[in-house]
N, C-alpha and C positions, 0 to 999 in steps of 0.2 A: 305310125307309118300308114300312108293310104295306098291301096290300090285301087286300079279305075281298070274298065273295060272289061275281057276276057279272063285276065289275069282273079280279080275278085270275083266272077264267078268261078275261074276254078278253085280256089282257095274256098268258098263257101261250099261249094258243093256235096258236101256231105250233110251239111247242116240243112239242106236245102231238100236230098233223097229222103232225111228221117221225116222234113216235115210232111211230103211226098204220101211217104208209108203210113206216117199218124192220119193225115186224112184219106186213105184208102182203108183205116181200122175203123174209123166212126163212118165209113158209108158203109162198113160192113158191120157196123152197128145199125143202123138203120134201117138198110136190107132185111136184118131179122127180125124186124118187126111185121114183115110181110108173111112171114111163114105160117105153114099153116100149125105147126103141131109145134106146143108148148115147149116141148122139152128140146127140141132142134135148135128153136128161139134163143130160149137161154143159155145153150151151149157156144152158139153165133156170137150172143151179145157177151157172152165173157172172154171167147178167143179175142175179139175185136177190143173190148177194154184191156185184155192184156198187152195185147199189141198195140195200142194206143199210148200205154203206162211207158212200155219197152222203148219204141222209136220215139215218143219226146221226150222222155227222160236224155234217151243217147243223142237225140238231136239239138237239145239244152246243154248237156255236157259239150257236145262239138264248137256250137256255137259260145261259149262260154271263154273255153279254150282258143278258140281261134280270136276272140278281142280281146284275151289278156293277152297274148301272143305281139299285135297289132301296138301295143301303147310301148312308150319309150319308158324303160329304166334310169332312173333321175343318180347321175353318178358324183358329187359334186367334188372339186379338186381344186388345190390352193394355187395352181397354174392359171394364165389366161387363155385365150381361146388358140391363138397360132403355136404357142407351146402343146397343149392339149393335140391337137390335129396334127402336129410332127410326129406325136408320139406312137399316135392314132396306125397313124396311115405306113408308118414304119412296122409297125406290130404285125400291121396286116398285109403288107410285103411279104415278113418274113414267113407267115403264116400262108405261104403261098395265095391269100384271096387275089381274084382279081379285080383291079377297079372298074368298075361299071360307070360311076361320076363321081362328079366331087365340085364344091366351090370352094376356094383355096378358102379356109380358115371358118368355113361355117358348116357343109357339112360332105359326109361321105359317105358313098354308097358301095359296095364292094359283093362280090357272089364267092363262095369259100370253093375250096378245089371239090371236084365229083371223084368219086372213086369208083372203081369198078359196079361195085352194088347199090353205090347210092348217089343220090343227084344233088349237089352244092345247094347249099343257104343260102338266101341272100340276109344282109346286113346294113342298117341303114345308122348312121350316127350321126348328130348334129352336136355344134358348138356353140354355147349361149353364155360367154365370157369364161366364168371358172365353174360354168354347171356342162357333162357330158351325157346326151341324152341316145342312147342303146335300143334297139329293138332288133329282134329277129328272127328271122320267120323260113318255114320249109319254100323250096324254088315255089311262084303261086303259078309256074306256066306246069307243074307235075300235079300241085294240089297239096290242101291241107295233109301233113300226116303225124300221127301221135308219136312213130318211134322217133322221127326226125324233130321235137320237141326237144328231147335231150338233149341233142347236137346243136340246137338255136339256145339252150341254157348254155352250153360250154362257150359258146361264141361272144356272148352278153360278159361272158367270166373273161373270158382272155382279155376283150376288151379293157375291162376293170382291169385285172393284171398290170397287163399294159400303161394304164395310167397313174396308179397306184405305186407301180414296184418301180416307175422310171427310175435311172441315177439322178441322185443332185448334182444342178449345176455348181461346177466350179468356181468358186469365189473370185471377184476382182480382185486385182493390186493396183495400189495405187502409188 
């Protein structure tokens, strides 16, 4: 899934404050080298490497999260592509999403209903004959968020669901 403009910086932007904080930890590494008294020094220089450990650690974990988040879930099914995408875009009718875009039989874009407390997913699917490809991600105009993680795993399942638990069609006569 790509985003461009505003949107990917806000979706990054956490990734982007820890790296922020990590180099405002090694200038305040550096800084202590200017001190006058030993024992100040080294108390500076270990705050700052701790804080340095803490916001890239948490700003590698963000970042980490946020590109597995970004890549599509490879779903593959013994349908073709406009069966696939009937099924698709039916599921997520009924699932209240709404549709954002679509190109008939290749792919679809839909944002999931917002609720009082929390602000809709978007959801991005594409169709590549009998392979379904899933990804999805917290709204990016609100920003990355890790509880709203969850809610993009159930989304990626229902999809699955959906394609999975369809009825069989019913047999010709002839």
């Amino acid at each position: 899934m790509e985003l461009y403009g505003t949107e990917r910086a806000r979706y990054f932007a956490p990734t982007v404050i820890c790296g922020y904080l990590a180099l405002l930890c090694v200038a305040l590494m550096i800084t202590s080298g200017f001190l006058a008294g030993m024992h100040d020094a080294i108390a500076l220089t270990a705050a700052g490497a701790f804080g340095l450990v803490l916001s890239g650690g948490l700003g590698l974990l963000f970042w980490r999260a946020q590109r597995h988040d970004l890549e599509f879930l490879h779903i593959p099914t013994a349908a073709d592509a406009p069966a696939n995408f009937r099924a698709v875009r039916a599921a997520a009718l009924e699932a209240g999403w709404r549709v954002i875009g679509e190109e008939s039989e290749r792919w679809l874009a839909a944002q999931t209903a917002d609720t009082t407390f929390s602000v809709g997913e978007r959801v991005r699917i594409e169709f590549r004959g009998g392979e379904v490809l899933v990804a999805s991600i917290c709204d990016p105009g609100v920003g990355f968020s890790l509880v709203g993680r969850r809610r993009c795993a159930q989304h990626r399942d229902a999809v699955r669901r959906a394609l999975l638990t369809r009825p069989a069609s019913t047999p010709r006569t002839t």
